[in-house]
C-alpha positions as CSV (number, residue, x, y, z in Angstrom):
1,X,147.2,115.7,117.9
2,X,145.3,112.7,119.2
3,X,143.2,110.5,116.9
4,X,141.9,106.9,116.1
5,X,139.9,104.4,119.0
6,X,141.3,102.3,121.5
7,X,139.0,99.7,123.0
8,X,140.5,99.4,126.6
9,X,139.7,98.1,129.9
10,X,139.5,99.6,133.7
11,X,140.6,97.8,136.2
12,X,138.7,96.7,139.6
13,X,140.1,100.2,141.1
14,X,139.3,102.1,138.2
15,X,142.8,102.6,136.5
16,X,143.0,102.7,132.3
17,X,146.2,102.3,130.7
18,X,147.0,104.7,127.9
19,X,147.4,103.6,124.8
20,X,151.7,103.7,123.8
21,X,150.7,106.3,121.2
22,X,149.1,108.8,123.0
23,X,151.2,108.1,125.8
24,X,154.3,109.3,124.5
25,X,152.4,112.6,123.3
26,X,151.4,112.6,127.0
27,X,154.6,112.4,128.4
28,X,156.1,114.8,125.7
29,X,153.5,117.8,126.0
30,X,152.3,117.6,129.6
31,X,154.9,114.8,131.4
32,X,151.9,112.6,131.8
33,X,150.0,115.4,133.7
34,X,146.1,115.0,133.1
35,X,143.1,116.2,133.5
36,X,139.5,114.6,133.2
37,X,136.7,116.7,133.5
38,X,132.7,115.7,132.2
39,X,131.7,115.8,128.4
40,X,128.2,117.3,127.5
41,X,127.4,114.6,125.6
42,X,127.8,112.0,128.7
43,X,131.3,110.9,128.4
44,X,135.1,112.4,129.8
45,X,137.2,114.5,128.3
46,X,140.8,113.5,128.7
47,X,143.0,116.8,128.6
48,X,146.9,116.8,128.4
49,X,147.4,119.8,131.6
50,X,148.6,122.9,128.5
51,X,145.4,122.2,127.0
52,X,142.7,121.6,129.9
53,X,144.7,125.2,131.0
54,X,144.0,126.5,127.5
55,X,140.5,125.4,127.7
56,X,139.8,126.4,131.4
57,X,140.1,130.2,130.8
58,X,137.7,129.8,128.1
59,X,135.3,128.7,130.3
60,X,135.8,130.9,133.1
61,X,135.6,133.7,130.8
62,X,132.2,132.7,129.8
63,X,129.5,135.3,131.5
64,X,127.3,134.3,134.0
65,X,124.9,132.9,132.0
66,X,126.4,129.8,131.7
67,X,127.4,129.6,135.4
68,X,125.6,126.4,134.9
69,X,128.7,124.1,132.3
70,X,131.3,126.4,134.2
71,X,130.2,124.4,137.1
72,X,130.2,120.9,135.0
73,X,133.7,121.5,133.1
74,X,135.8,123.2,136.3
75,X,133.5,122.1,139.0
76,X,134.3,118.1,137.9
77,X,138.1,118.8,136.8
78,X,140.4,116.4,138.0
79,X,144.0,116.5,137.7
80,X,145.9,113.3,137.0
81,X,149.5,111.5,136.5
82,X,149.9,108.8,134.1
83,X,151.9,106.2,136.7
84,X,155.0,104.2,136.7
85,X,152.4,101.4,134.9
86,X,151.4,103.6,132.3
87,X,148.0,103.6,134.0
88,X,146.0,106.8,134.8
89,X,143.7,106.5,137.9
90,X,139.5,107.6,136.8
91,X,137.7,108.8,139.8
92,X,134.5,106.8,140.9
93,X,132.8,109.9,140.5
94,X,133.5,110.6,137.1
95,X,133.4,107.2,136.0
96,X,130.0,107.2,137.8
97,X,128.9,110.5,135.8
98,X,129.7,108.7,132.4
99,X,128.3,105.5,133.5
100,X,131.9,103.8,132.8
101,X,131.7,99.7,133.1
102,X,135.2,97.9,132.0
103,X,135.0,98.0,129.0
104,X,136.0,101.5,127.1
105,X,136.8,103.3,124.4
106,X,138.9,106.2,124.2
107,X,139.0,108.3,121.3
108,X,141.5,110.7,119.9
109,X,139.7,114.0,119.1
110,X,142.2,116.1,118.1
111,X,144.0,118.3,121.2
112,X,142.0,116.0,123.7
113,X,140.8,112.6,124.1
114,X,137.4,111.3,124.3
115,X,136.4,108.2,127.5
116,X,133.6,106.7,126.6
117,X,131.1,103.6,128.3
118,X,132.0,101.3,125.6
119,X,128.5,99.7,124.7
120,X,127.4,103.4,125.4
121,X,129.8,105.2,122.5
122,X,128.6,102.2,120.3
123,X,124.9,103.5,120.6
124,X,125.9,106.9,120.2
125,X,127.9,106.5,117.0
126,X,125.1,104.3,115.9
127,X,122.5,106.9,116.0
128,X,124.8,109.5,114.7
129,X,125.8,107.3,111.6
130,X,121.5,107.0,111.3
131,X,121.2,111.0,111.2
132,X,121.0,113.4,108.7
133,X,124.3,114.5,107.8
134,X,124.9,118.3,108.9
135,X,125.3,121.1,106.3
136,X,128.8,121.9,107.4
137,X,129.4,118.1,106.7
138,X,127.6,118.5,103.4
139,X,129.7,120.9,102.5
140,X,133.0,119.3,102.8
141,X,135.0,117.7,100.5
142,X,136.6,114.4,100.6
């Protein structure tokens, strides 16, 4: 399970070096094999390669109606090796789709990982702090 931030950096070629924590996880699970695909909500998802698998027949079982995220989710996959460095090379076209500058955050969502525009996931979180708590938020307890 992935969790917690890490406020990271790309490089001038577009590399990110994984956090030791996750990468360990990484190396255990999926021997640093990745894959980064689009996020609805504007950022990357960061999948170790059991899980994107996992998640990629979900999606391709989806009916033709959403022909449309098929195409987003598979149609953007990218497969990935965490290198000698510890670094994991981003795409300029996905960091382009997520409007990546240097400065990131990656996020630990559970089975995946979140990449996020840094000043961009700041905004984000800011307006979901400012919104109206969901019901099935409500409803937990803490």
């Amino acid at each position: 399970m992935f969790q917690g931030p890490a406020a990271l950096a790309l490089d001038a070629k577009g590399r990110l070096t994984v956090p030791a924590r996750h990468r360990e996880v990484l190396q255990a699970m999926a021997q640093g094999q990745l894959t980064v695909t689009k996020h609805p909500e504007g950022c990357l998802m960061v999948f170790p390669r059991p899980t994107w698998e996992s998640f990629r027949e979900r999606v391709a079982a989806l009916p033709m109606s959403a022909s449309g995220w098929k195409r987003v989710f598979l149609g953007n996959a990218m497969d990935v090796e965490i290198d000698n460095a510890s670094r994991v090379l981003i795409s300029p076209e996905l960091r382009a789709s997520a409007g990546l500058s240097k400065d990131v955050m990656l996020l630990g969502m559970g089975s995946y990982l979140e990449l996020w525009d840094a000043a961009t996931y700041a905004a984000h979180e800011a307006k979901v702090m400012e919104s109206e708590v969901p019901d099935a938020i409500k409803d937990m307890s803490f």
